[in-house]
SELUM-978341 format. One record per residue (C-alpha): residue in three letters; x, y, z. Coordinates in steps of 0.2 Angstrom, whole numbers, plus 5000, padded with zeros to 4 digits. Each point is the difference from the previous one (the first is absolute). Layout:
// SELUM-978341
ALAXYZ
...
//
This chain:
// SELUM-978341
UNK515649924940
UNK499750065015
UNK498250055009
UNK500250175010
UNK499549955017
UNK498550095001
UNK499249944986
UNK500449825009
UNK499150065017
UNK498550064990
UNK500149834991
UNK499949915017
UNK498850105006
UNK498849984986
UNK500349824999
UNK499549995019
UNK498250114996
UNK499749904986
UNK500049835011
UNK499050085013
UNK498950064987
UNK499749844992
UNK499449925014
UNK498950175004
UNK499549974984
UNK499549805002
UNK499050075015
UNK499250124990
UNK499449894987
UNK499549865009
UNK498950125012
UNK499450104984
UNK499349834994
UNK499449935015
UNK498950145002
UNK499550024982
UNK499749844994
UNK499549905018
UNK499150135008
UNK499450114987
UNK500750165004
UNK500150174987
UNK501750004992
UNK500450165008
UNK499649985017
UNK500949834999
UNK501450104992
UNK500450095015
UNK499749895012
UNK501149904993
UNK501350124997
UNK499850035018
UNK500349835008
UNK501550014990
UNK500650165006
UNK500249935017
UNK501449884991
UNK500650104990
UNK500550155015
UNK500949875012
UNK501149924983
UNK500450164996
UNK500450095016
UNK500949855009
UNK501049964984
UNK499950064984
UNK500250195008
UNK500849935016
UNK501550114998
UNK499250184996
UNK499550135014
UNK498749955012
UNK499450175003
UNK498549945011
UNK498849874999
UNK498550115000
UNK500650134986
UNK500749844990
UNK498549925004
UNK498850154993
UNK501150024982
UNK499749824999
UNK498249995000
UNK499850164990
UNK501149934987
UNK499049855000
UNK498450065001
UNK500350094985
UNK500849854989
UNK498649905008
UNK498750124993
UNK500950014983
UNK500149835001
UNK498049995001
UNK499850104987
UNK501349924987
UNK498949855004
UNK498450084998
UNK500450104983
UNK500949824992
UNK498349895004
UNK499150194992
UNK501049984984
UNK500149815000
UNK498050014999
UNK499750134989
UNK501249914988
UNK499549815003
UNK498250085003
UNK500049885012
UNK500449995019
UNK501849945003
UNK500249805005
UNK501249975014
UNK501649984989
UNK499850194993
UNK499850065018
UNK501449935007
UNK501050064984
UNK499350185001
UNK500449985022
UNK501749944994
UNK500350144992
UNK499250125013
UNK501549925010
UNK501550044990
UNK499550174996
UNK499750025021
UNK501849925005
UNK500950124989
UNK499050155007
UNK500449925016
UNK501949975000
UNK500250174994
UNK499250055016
UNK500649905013
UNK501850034995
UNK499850194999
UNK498750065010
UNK499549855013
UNK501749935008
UNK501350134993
UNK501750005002
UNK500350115016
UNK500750174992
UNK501750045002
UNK500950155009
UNK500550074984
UNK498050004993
//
């Protein structure tokens, strides 16, 4: 059988997002539980600032390869989608985590120990990546449109 060729560059392409996102991710989660568990932080705040550090990673991986072949249509207007995109999945992030550890609690009655956060921030992170590929491949480094669009 054989794989039309753009579901094989969309395969590539996903494969390199997903390796920069999992070491996004690693810095996320080892930021998330520094702050929270070493220094004490809120679970929000340290959400986002978390997310943040990682952003920095994540924009160089993704611009200087995963996207590395799509239209550079300048750095600043590039630059401007990206941190809106990512402002957004940061702050839906935040909330993801936030509305787990709410119905964690009011199930469990109980605050939530460090396992079911990092489950519940886990989860936050899949559901964010998605919303984020999605993004990135159709909004943030697009394809340059073609004289016949």
């Amino acid at each position: 059988m054989r794989i039309p060729a753009r579901l094989r560059r969309l395969v590539g392409v996903g494969s390199r997002f997903l390796v920069v996102g999992a070491l996004s991710t690693v810095i996320e989660i080892a930021v998330f539980n520094l702050l929270v568990f070493v220094f004490g932080w809120d679970l929000v705040v340290a959400k986002i600032v978390a997310s943040l550090i990682a952003l920095v990673n994540a924009y160089i991986g993704n611009r200087e390869w995963t996207f590395r072949h799509r239209d550079r249509r300048g750095r600043v207007s590039e630059l401007v989608l990206f941190l809106g995109v990512n402002v957004a999945c940061t702050l839906l992030g935040a909330a993801l985590v936030w509305l787990g550890v709410e119905v964690f609690t009011g199930l469990r009655g109980q605050e939530p120990g460090a396992l079911a956060v990092n489950v519940v921030n886990l989860i936050s992170i899949v559901i964010v990546v998605l919303i984020r590929f999605v993004l990135y491949h159709k909004v943030v480094f697009r394809v340059a449109p073609t004289a016949a669009d």
